[in-house]
C-alpha positions as CSV (number, residue, x, y, z in Angstrom):
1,X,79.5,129.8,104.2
2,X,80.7,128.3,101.0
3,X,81.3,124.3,101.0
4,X,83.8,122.9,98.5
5,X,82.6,120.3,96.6
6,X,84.6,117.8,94.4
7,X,83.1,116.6,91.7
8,X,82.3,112.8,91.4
9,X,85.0,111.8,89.3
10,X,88.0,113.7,91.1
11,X,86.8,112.2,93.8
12,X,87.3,108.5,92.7
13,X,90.5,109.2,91.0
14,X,91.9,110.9,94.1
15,X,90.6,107.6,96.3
16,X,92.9,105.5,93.9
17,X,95.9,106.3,94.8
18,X,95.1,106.2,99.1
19,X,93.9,102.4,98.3
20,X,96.8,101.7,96.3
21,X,98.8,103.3,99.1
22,X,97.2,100.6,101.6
23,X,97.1,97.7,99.8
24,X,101.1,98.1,98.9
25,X,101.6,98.9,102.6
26,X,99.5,96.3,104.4
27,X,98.6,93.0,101.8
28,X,99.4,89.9,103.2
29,X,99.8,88.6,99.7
30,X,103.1,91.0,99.4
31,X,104.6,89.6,102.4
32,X,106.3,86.6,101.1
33,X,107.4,86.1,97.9
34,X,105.2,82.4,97.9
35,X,102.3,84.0,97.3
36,X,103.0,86.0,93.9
37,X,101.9,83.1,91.9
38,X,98.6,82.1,94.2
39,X,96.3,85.0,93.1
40,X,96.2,84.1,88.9
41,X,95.2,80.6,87.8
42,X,98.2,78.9,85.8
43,X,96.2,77.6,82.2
44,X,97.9,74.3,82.3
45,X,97.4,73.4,85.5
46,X,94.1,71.3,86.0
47,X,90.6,72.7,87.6
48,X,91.2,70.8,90.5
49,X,94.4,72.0,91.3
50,X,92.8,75.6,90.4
51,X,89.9,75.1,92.8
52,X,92.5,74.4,96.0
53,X,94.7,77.5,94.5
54,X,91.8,79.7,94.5
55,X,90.8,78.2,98.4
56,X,94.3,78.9,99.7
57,X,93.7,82.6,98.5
58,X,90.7,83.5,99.5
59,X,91.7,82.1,102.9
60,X,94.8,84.3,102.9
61,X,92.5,87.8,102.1
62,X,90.0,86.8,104.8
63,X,93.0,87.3,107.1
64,X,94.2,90.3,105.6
65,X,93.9,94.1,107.4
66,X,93.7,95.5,103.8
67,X,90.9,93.3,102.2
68,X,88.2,95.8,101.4
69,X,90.9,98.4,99.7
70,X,92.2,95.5,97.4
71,X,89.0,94.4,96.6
72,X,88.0,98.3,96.1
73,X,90.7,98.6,93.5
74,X,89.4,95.5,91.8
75,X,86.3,96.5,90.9
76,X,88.0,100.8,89.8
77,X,90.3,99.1,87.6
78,X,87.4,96.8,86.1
79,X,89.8,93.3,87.2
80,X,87.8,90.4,86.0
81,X,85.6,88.5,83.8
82,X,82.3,87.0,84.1
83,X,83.3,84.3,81.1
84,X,86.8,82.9,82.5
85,X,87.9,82.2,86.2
86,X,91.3,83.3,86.3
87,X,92.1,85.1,89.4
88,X,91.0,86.2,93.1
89,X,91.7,90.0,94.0
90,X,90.5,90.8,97.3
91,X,89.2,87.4,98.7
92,X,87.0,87.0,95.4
93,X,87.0,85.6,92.1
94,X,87.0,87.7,89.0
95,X,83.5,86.2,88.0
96,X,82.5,87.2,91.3
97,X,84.2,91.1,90.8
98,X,82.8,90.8,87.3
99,X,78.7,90.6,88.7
100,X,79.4,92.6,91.4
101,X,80.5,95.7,89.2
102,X,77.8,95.3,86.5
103,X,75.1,95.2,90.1
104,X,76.7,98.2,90.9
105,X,76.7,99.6,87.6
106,X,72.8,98.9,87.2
107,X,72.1,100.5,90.7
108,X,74.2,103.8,89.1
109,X,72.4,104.0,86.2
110,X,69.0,103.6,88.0
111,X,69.8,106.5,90.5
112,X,70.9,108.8,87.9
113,X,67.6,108.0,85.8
114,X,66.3,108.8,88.9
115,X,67.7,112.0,89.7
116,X,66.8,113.4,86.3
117,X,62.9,112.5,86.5
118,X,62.9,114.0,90.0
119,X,64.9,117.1,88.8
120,X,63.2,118.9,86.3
121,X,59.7,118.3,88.8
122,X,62.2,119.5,92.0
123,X,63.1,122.9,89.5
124,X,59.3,123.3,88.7
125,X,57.8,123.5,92.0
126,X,61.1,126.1,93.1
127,X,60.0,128.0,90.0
128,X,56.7,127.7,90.7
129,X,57.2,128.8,94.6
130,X,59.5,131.9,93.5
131,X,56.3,132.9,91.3
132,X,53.9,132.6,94.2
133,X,56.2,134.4,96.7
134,X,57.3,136.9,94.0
135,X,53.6,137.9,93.6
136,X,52.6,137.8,97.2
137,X,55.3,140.2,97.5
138,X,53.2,142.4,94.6
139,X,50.0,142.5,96.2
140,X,51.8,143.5,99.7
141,X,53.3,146.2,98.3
142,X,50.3,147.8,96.7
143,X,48.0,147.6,100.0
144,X,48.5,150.9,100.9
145,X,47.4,152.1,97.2
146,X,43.6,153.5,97.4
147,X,41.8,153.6,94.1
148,X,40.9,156.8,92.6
149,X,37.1,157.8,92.3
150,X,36.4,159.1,89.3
């Protein structure tokens, strides 16, 4: 039996488009044509006025069915910045996405650093077992063989 596999990256860029799918379908924010301007901080309004904004949105995704796609597509399309507090995508703030995609990242890099220490010792010992069996095999097979007096 032969399993397909996908690789990693087809994978993720296939997932895009399903989420994107969902959140067009289902987002509460695309309801009602009030809400365009709730999700992206306007620069010249004041940080208090930003603050409630950003309250009233994050209330608005808690309620929504398609929270966790939106905030899925966030983090893919890299929305956010640790250094300015612009926006909410999801129910979170971009400095919020921002962390939560470099954590992410970290844990990434640390299982693939992983994977390729444990790799090379996971193909040794199969090498190393294939030569043990190969030469069990040997001396079974030459059992039966009586020396020669001479």
């Amino acid at each position: 039996m032969t399993l397909n596999r996908i690789a990693p990256e087809a994978a993720r860029l296939a997932r895009r488009p399903v989420l994107q799918a969902a959140v067009t379908a289902g987002a509460r924010c695309g309801e009602r044509e009030q809400y365009r301007d709730l999700f992206d901080r306007n620069r010249s309004a004041p940080t208090v006025m930003w603050a409630a904004q950003q309250a009233a949105a994050q209330k608005l995704c808690a309620r929504c069915p398609v929270r966790p796609a939106c905030e899925e597509l966030a983090l893919r399309d890299g929305t956010g910045d640790r250094a300015s507090d612009d926006l909410v995508r999801g129910g979170r703030r971009g400095q919020d996405l921002a962390i939560d995609r470099e954590i992410r990242q970290a844990a990434r890099i640390t299982t693939a650093v992983t994977t390729d220490w444990q790799q090379p010792l996971d193909l040794a010992t199969a090498a190393r077992d294939a030569d043990a069996a190969s030469s069990t095999d040997d001396v079974a097979r030459n059992d039966h063989i009586m020396p020669v007096a001479a």
